[in-house]
C-alpha positions as CSV (number, residue, x, y, z in Angstrom):
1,X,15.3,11.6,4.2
2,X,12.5,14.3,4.1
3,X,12.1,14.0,0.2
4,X,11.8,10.3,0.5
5,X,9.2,10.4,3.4
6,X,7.6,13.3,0.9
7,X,7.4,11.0,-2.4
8,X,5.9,8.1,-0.2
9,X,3.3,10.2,1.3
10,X,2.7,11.9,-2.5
11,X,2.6,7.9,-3.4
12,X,-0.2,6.7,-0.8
13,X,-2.4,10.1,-1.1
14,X,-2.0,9.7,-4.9
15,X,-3.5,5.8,-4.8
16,X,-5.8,7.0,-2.1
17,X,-7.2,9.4,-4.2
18,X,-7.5,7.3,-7.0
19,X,-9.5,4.9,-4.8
20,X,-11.6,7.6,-4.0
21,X,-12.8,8.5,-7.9
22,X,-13.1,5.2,-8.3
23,X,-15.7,4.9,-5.7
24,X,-17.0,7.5,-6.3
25,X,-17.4,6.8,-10.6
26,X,-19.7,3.4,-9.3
27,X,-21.4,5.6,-6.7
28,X,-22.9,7.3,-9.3
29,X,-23.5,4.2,-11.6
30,X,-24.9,1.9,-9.4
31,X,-28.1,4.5,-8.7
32,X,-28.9,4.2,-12.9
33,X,-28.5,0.7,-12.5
34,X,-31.3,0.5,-10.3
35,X,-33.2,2.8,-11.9
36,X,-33.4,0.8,-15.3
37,X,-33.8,-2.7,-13.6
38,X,-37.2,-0.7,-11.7
């Protein structure tokens, strides 16, 4: 039961983490966006 609990929580960090670079990826777009519409 523990590696099963294990692979799920590897599962949600995983997708959390790849929510997080995503973010972060237009976080850093959206600032030259502005920047060329000035």
């Amino acid at each position: 039961m523990g590696q099963e609990v294990r692979d799920l929580l590897q599962k949600l960090y995983g997708q959390r983490d790849d929510v997080l670079a995503r973010i972060r990826q237009r976080a850093e777009v959206l600032p030259m966006e502005a920047e060329s519409r000035v």
